[in-house]
C-alpha positions as a Markdown table, in Angstrom:
| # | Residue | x | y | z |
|---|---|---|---|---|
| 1 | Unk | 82.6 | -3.9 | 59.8 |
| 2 | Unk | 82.5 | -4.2 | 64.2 |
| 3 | Unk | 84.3 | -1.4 | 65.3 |
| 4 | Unk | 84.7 | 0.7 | 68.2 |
| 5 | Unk | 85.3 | 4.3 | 69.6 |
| 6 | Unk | 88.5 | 5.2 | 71.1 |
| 7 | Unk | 90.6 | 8.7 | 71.4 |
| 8 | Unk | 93.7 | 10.0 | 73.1 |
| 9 | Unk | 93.7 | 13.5 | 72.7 |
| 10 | Unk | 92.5 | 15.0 | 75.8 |
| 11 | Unk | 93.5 | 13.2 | 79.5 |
| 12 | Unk | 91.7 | 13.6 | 82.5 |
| 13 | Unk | 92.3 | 13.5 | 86.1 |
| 14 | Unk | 91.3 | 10.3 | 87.9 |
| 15 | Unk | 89.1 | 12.0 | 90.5 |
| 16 | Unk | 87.4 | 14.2 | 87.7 |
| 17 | Unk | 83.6 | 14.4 | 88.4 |
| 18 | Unk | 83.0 | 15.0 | 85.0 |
| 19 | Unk | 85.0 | 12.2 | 82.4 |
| 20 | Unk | 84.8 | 10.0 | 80.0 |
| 21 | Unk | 86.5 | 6.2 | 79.9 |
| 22 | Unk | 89.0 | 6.9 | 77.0 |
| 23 | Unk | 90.2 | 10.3 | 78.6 |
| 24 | Unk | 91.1 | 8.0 | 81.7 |
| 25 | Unk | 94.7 | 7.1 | 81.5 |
| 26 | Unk | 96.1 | 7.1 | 85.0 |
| 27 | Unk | 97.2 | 10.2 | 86.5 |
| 28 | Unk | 100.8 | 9.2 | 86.4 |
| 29 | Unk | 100.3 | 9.5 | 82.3 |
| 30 | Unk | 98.5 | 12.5 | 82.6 |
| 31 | Unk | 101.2 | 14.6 | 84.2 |
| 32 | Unk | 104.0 | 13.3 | 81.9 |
| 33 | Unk | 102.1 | 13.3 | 78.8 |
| 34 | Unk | 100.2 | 17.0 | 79.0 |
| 35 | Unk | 101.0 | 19.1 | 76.5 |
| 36 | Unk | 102.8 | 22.7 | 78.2 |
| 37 | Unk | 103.0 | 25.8 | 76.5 |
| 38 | Unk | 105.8 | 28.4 | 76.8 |
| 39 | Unk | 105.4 | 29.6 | 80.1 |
| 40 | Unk | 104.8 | 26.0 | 81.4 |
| 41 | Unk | 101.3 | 26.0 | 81.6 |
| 42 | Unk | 99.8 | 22.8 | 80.9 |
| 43 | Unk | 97.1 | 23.1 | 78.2 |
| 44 | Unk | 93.4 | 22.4 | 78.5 |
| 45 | Unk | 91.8 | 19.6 | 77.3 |
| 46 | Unk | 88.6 | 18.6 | 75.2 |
| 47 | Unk | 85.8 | 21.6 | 76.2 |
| 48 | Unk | 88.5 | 22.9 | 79.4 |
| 49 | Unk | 88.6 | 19.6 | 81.1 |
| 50 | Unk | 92.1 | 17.7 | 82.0 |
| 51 | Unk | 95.0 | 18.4 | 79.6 |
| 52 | Unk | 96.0 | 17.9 | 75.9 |
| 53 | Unk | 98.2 | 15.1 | 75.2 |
| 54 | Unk | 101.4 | 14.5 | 73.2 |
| 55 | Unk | 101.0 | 11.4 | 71.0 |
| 56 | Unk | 104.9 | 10.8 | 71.3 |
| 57 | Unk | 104.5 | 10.4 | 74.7 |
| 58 | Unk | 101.5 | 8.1 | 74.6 |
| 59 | Unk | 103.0 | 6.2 | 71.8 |
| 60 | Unk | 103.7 | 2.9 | 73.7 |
| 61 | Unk | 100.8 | 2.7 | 76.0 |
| 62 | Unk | 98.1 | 3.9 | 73.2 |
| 63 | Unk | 99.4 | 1.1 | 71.1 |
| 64 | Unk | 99.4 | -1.4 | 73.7 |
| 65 | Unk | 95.6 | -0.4 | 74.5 |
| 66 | Unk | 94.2 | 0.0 | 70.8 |
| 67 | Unk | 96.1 | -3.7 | 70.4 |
| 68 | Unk | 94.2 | -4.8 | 73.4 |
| 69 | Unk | 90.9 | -3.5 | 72.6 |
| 70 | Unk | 90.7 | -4.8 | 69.2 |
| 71 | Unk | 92.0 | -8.0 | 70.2 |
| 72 | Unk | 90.1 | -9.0 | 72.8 |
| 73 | Unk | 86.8 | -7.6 | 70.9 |
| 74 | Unk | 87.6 | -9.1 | 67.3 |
| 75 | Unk | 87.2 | -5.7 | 65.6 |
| 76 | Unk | 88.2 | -5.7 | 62.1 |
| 77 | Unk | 87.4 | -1.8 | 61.9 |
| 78 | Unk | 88.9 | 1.1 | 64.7 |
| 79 | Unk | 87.7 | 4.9 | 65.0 |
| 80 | Unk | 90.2 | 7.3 | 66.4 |
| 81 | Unk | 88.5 | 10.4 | 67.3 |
| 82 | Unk | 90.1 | 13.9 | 66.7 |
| 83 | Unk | 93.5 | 12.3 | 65.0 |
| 84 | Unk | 92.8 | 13.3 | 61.7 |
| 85 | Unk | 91.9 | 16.9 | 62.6 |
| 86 | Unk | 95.8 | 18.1 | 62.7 |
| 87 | Unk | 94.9 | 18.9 | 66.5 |
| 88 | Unk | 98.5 | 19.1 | 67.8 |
| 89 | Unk | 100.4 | 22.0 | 69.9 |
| 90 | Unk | 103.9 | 22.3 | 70.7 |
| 91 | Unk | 105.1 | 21.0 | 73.7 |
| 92 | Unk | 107.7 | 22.9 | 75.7 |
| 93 | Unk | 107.5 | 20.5 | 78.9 |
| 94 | Unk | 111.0 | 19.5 | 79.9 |
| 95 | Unk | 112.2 | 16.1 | 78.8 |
| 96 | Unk | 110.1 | 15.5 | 75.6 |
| 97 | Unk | 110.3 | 18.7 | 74.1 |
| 98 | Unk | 108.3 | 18.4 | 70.6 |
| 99 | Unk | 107.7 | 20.9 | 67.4 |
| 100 | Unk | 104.4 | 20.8 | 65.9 |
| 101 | Unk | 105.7 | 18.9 | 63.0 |
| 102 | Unk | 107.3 | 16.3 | 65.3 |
| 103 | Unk | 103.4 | 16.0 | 67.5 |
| 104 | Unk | 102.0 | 15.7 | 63.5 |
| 105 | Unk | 104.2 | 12.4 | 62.8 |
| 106 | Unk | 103.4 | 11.3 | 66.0 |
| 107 | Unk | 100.1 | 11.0 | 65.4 |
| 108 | Unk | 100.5 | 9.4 | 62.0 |
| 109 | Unk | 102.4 | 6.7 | 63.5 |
| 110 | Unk | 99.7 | 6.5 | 66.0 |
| 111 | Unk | 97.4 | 6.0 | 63.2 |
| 112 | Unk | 99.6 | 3.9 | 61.0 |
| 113 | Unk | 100.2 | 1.5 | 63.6 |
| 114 | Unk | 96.5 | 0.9 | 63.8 |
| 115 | Unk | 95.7 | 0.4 | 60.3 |
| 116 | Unk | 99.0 | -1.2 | 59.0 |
| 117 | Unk | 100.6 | -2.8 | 61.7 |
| 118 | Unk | 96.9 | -4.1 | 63.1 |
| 119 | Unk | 95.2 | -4.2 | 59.5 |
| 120 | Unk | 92.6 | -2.4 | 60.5 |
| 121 | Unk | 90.3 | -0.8 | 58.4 |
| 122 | Unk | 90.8 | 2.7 | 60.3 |
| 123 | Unk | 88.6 | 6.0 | 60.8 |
| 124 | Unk | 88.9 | 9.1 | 62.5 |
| 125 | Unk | 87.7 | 12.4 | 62.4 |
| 126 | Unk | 87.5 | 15.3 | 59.5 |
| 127 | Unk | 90.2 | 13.2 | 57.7 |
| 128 | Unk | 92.3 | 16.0 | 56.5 |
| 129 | Unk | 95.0 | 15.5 | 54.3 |
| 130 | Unk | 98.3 | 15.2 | 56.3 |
| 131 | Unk | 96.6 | 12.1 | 57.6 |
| 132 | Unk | 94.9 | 11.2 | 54.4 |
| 133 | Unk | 97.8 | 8.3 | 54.0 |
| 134 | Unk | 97.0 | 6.2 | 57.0 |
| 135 | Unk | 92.7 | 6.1 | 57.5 |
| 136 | Unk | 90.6 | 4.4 | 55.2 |
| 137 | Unk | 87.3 | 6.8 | 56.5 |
| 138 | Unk | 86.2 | 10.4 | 58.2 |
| 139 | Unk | 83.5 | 12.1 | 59.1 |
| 140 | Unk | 83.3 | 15.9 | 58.8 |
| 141 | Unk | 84.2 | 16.7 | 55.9 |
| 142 | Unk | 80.9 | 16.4 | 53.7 |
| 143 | Unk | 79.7 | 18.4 | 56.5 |
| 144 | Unk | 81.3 | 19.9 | 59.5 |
| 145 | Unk | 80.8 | 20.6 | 62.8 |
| 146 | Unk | 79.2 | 24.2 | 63.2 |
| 147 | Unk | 76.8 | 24.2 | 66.5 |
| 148 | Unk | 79.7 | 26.3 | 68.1 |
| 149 | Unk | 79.1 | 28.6 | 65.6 |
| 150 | Unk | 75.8 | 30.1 | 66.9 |
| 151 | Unk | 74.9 | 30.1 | 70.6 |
| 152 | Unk | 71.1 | 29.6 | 70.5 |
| 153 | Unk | 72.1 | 25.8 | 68.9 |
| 154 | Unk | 74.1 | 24.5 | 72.1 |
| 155 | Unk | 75.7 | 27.1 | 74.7 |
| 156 | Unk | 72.5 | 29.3 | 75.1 |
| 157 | Unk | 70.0 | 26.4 | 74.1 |
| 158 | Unk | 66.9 | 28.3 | 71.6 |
| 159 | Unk | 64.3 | 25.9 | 71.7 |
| 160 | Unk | 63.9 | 26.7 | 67.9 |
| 161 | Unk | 67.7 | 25.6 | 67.1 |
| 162 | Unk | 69.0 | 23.7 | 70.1 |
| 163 | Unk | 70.4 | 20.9 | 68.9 |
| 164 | Unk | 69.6 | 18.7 | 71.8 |
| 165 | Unk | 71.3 | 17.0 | 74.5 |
| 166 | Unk | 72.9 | 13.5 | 74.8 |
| 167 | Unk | 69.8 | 11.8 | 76.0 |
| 168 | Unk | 67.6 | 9.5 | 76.5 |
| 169 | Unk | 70.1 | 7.1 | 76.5 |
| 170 | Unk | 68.9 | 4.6 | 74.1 |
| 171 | Unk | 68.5 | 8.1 | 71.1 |
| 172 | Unk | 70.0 | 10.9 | 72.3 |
| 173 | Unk | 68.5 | 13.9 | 71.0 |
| 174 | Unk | 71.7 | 15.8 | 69.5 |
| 175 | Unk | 71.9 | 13.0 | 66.8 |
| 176 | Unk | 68.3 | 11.3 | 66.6 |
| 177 | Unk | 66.0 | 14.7 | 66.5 |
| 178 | Unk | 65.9 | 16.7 | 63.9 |
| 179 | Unk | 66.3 | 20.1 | 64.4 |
| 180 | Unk | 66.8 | 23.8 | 62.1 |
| 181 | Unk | 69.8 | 25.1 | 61.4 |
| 182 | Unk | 69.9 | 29.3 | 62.4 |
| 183 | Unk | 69.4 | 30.6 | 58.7 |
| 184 | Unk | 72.6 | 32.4 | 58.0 |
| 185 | Unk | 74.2 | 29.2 | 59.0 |
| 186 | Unk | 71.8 | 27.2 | 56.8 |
| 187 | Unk | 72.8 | 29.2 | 53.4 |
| 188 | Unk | 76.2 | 29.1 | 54.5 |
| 189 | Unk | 76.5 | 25.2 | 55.0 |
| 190 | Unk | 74.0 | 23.7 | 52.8 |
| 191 | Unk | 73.2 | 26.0 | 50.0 |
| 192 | Unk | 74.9 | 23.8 | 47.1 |
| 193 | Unk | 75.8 | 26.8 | 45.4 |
| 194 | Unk | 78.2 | 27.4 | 48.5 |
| 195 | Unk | 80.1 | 24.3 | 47.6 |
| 196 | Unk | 82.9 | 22.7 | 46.1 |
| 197 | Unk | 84.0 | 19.4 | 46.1 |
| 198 | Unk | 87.9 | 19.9 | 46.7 |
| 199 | Unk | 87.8 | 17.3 | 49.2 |
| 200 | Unk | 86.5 | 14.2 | 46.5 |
| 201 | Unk | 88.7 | 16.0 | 43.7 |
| 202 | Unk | 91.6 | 15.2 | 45.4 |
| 203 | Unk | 91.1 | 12.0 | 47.8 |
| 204 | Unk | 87.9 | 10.3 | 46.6 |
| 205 | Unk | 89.6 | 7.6 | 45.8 |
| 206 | Unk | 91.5 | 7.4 | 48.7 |
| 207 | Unk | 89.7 | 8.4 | 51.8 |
| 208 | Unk | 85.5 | 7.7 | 52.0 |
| 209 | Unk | 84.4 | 10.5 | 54.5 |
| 210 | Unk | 80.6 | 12.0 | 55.1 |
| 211 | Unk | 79.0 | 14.2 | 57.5 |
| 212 | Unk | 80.0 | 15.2 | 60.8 |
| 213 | Unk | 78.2 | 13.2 | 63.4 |
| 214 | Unk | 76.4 | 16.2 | 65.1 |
| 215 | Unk | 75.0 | 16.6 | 61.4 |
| 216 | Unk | 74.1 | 13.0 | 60.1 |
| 217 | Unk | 71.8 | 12.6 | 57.2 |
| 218 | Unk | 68.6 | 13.1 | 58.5 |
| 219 | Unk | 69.7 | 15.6 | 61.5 |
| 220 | Unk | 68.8 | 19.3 | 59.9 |
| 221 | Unk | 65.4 | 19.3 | 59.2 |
| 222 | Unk | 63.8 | 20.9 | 56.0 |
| 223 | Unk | 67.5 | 19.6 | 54.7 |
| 224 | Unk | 67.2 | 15.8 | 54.1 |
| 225 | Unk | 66.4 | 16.2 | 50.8 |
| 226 | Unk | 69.1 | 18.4 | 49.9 |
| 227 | Unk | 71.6 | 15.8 | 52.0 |
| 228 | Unk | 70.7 | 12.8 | 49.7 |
| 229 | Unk | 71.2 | 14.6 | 46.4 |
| 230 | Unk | 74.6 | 16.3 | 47.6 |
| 231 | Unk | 75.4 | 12.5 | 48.9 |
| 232 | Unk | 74.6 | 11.2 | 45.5 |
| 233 | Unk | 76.4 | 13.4 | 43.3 |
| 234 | Unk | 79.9 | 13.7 | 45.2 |
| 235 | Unk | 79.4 | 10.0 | 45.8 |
| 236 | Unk | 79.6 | 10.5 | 49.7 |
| 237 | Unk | 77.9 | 8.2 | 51.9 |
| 238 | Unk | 75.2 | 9.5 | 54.4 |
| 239 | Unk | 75.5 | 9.1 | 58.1 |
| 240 | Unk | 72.5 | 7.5 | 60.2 |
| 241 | Unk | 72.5 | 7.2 | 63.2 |
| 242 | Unk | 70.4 | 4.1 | 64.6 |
| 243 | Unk | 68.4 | 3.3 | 67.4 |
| 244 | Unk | 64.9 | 0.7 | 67.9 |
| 245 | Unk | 63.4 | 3.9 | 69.3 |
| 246 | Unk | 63.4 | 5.4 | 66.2 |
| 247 | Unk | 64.1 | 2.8 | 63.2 |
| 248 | Unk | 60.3 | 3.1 | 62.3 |
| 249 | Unk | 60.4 | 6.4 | 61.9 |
| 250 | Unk | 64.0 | 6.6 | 59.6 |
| 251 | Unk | 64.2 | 3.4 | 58.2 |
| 252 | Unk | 61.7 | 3.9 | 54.7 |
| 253 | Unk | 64.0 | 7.0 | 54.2 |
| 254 | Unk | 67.0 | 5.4 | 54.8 |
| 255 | Unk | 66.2 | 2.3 | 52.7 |
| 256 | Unk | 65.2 | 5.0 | 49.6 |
| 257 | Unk | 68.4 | 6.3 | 49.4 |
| 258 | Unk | 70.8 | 3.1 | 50.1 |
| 259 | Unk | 68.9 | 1.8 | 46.9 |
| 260 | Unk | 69.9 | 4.6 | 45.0 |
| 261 | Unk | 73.3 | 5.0 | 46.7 |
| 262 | Unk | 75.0 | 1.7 | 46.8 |
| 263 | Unk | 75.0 | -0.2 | 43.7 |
| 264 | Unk | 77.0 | 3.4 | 42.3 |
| 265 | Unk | 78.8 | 3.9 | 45.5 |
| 266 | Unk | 80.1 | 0.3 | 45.0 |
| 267 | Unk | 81.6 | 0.9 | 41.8 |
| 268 | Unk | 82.7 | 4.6 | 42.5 |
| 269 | Unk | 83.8 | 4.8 | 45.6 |
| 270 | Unk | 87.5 | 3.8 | 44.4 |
| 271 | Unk | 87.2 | 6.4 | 41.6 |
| 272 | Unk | 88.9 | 9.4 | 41.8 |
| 273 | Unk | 86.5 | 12.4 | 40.9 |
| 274 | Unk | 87.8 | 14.1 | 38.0 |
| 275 | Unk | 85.7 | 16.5 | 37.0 |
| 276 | Unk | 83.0 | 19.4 | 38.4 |
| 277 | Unk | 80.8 | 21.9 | 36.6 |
| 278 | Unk | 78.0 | 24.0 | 36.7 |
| 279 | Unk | 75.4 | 24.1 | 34.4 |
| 280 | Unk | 73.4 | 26.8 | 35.2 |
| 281 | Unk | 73.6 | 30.6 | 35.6 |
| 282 | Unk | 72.4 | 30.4 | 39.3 |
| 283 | Unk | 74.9 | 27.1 | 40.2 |
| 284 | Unk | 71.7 | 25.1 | 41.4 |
| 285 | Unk | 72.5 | 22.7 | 38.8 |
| 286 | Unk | 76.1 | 20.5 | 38.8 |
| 287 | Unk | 77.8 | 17.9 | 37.5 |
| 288 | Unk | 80.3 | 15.7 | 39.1 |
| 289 | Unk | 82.6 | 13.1 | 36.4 |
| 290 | Unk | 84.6 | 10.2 | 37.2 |
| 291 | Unk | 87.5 | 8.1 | 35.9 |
| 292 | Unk | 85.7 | 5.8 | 34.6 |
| 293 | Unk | 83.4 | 8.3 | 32.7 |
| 294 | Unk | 80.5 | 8.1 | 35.0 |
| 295 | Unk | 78.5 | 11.6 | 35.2 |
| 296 | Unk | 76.3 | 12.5 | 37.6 |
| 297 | Unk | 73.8 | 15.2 | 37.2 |
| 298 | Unk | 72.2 | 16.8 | 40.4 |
| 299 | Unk | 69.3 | 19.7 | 39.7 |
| 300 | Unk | 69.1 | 21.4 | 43.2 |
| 301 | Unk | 66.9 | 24.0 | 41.6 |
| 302 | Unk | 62.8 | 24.7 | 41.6 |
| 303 | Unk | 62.4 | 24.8 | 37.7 |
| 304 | Unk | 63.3 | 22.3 | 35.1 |
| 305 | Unk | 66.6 | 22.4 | 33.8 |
| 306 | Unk | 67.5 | 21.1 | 29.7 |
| 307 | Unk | 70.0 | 19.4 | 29.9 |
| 308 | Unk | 72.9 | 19.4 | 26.8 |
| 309 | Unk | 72.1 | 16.0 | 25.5 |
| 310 | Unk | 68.3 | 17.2 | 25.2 |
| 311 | Unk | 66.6 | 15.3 | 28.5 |
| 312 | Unk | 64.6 | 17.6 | 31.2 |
| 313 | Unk | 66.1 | 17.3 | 34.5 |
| 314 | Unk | 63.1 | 18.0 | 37.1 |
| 315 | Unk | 63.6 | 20.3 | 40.3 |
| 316 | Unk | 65.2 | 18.2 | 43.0 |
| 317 | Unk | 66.6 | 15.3 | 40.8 |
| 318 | Unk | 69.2 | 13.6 | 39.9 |
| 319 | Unk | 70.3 | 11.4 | 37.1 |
| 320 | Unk | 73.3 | 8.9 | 36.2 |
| 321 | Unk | 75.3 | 8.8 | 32.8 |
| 322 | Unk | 77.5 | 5.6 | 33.1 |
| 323 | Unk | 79.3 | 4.5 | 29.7 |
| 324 | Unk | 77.4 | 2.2 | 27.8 |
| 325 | Unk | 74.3 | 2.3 | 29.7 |
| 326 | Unk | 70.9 | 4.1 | 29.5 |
| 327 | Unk | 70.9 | 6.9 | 31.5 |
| 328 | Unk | 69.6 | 6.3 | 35.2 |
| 329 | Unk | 67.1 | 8.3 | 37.2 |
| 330 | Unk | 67.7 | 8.6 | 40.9 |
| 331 | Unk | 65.2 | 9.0 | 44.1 |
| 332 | Unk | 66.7 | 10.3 | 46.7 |
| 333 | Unk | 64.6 | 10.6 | 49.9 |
| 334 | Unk | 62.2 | 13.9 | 50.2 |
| 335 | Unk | 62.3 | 16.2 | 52.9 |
């Protein structure tokens, strides 16, 4: 797939020192679109900058650009940032006065008209379910977006858990350096006995989503192993972020765990996830269970597990049980 970035939730002024190209929508739009609260006050966009925007009023010009942009580019595949977060507000600004529920649908005909209307196979981000319907792919789900969570990894930068900036150019640090995750954070995010895969129970088969982009695969260090086994047993794909400046250094690791991803991801990714258990006292080791009958077996444990059938699943391993085949060891990547 060639796709593109594009968003329409925040709008910015056109003399704004500080933008970015898809917040720049004329400042004619930006004074009629803005969403206003209450009292009239027009509410702050993306981080405090420019204004909020009501889909229902952008309807006809964001169609005419996403149309435009694809068009022109020959993109089969369109990313809509912030969408399918259920980011709306309600808009008291005289003229186009608009509930919350009426902002929702106007976003889903936003993103409708992309992926139906257009045929193109759509993404945005999150992906949660009041938008499920009308994106084929998400990030944030697998993981989220925490940084804001704990000052010391962005707003007061600790060199131990700053989680970088958006440069050099060519690999910014935020996505292409590893960095540690605060440890409170850490358990609370990536300990796999924290987690529960309501997301793939219900729209596995419907929407393919993976980790935020802040948090890609190989982002939290000393957690890359612990990424490719939780990848591999809810069947979610990981998120790399490339670059020539660092393909050396990622691509062995990436190549690992595409060979043990794909050729199940190919046949399970339309599979709805019917099943999830825990096998062991401690919840380190779990079992996710498909429609077709696949099972997939993840120890995330530091002692060997006995499995019911008999085998010995080793710390840090994981194993497929597809119907009429021998079972299948996988390697993810190590840490």
């Amino acid at each position: 797939m060639i796709g593109t970035y594009d968003s329409y939730a925040s709008a910015h002024p056109e003399a704004a020192g500080t933008t970015w190209q898809t917040a720049q929508m004329g400042d004619a739009m930006l004074e009629d679109a803005a969403f206003r609260n209450a009292t009239g006050e027009v509410v702050s966009g993306f981080r405090g900058a420019g204004a909020y925007v009501n889909a229902a009023v952008l309807a006809a010009y964001a169609e005419r650009r996403i149309e435009a942009v694809s068009t022109s580019a020959g993109l089969n595949s369109y990313f809509l940032d912030v969408d399918a977060t259920g980011l709306v507000f309600e808009d008291y600004t005289e003229g186009h006065l608009t509930s919350r529920v009426e902002a929702y649908e106007a976003i889903r005909n936003r993103l409708a008209f992309a992926s139906g209307d257009l045929g193109l196979v759509l993404g945005s981000e999150t992906g949660t379910a009041a938008f499920a319907a009308q994106i084929d792919f998400a990030h944030g789900i697998a993981t989220p977006v925490f940084d804001w969570m704990d000052p010391r990894m962005r707003r007061d930068p600790d060199p131990e858990f700053y989680i970088g900036p958006y440069w050099p150019v060519e690999a910014p640090d935020r996505f292409f350096t590893p960095t540690r995750v605060p440890p409170l954070l850490e358990r609370g995010i990536y300990d796999s006995a924290f987690r529960l895969p309501l997301y793939q129970i219900a729209l596995h088969d419907a929407v393919v989503t993976s980790h935020h982009w802040h948090f890609g695969s190989l982002k939290p260090a000393g957690q890359q192993a612990s990424n490719a086994m939780f990848e591999l047993l809810y069947m979610v794909p990981p998120l790399y972020h490339l670059s020539a400046a660092t393909i050396d250094r990622d691509l062995p690791e990436i190549a690992r765990q595409v060979a043990a991803f794909a050729p199940l991801h190919e046949r399970l990714m339309t599979q709805a996830m019917v099943g999830f258990r825990y096998l062991s006292d401690d919840f380190v080791v779990q079992e996710t269970r498909f429609e077709d009958g696949t099972e997939l077996t993840a120890n995330f444990g530091t002692e060997n597990f006995m499995l019911p059938g008999g085998a010995v699943l080793e710390p840090s391993s994981i194993i497929a049980n597809s119907p009429g085949q021998d079972p299948i060891p996988l390697a993810p990547m190590q840490n």
